[in-house]
One Martini backbone bead per residue (centre of mass of N, CA, C, O) as a GRO file, in nm:
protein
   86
    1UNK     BB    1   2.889   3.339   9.859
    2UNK     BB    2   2.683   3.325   9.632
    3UNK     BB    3   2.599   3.600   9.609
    4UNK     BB    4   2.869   3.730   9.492
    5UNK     BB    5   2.892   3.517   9.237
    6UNK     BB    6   2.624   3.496   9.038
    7UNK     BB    7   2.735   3.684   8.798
    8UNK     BB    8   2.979   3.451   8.793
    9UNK     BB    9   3.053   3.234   8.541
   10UNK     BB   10   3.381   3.173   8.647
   11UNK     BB   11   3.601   3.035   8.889
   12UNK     BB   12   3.894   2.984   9.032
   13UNK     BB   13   4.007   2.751   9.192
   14UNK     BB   14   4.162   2.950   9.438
   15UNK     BB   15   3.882   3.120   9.493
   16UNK     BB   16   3.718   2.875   9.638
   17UNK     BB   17   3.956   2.782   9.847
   18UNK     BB   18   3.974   3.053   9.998
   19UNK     BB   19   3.686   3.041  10.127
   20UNK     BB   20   3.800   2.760  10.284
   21UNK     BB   21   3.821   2.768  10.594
   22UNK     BB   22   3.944   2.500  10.689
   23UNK     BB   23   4.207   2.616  10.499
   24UNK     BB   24   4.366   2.837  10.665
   25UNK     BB   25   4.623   2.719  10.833
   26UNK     BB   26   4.737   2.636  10.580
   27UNK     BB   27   4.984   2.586  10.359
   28UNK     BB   28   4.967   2.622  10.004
   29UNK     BB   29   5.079   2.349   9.942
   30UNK     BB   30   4.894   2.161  10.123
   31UNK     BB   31   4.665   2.251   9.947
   32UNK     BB   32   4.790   2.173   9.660
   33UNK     BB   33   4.816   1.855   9.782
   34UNK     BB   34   4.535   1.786   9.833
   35UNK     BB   35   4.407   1.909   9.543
   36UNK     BB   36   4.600   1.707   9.343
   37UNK     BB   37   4.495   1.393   9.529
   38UNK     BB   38   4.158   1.440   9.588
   39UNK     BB   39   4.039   1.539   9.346
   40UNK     BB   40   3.693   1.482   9.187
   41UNK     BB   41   3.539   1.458   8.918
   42UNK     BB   42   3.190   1.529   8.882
   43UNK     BB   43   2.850   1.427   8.786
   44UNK     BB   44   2.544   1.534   8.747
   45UNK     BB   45   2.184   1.454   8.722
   46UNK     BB   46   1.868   1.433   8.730
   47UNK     BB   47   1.839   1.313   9.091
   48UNK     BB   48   2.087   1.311   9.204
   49UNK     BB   49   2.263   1.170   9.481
   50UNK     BB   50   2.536   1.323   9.677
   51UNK     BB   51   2.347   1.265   9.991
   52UNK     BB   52   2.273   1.174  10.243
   53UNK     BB   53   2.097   1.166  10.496
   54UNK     BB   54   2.253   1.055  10.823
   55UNK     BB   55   2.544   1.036  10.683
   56UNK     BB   56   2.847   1.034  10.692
   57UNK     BB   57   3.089   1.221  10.643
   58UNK     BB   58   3.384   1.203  10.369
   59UNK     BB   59   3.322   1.468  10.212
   60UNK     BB   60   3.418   1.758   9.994
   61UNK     BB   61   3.206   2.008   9.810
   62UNK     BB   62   3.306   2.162   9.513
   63UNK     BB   63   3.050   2.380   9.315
   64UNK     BB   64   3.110   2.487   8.965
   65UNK     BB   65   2.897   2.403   8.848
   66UNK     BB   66   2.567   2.493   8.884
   67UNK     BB   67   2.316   2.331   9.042
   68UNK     BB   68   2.181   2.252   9.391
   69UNK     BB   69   1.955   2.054   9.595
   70UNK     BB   70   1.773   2.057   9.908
   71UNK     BB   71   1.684   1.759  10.112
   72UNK     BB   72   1.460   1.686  10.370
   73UNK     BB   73   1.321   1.518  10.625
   74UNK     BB   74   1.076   1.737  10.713
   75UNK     BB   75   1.153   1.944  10.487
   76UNK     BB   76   1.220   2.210  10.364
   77UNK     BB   77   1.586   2.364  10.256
   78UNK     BB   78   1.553   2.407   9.963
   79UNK     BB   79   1.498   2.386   9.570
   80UNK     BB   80   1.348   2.162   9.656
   81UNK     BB   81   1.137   1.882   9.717
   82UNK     BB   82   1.025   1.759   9.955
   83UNK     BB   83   1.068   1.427  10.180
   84UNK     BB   84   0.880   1.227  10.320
   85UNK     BB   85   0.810   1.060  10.591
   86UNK     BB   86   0.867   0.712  10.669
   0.00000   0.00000   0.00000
């Protein structure tokens, strides 16, 4: 999906939540509702970190703007640089 959509400067809020297949069954309402009670709006700043590597997921992250790299122990997998094994 990211490559759809790099030259575009801003997506409706809509038009990100149509993508996520997870909330296919659900009737616009529900998604609605979800998404009027649930969401919260954070920023990070350079290096901060948004989730441990090994931590149980807990929430679902809808990037709307910026960019953010992936580190795992044991190798690169992101646009950022590895962090060695412990």
């Amino acid at each position: 999906m990211a490559e759809l959509y790099q030259d575009v400067d801003y997506l409706e809020p809509g038009v990100v939540v149509a993508q996520l297949n997870f909330l296919q069954d659900l009737d616009g309402e529900d998604v609605k509702q979800i998404f009027t009670q649930a969401v919260k709006d954070i920023q990070l700043h350079g290096r901060e970190l948004l989730h441990a590597q090994d931590e149980p997921v807990e929430y679902v992250w809808v990037l709307l703007d910026g960019k953010i790299g992936e580190v795992r122990r044991g190798g690169r997998t992101g646009p950022a640089a590895p962090v060695p094994d412990a």
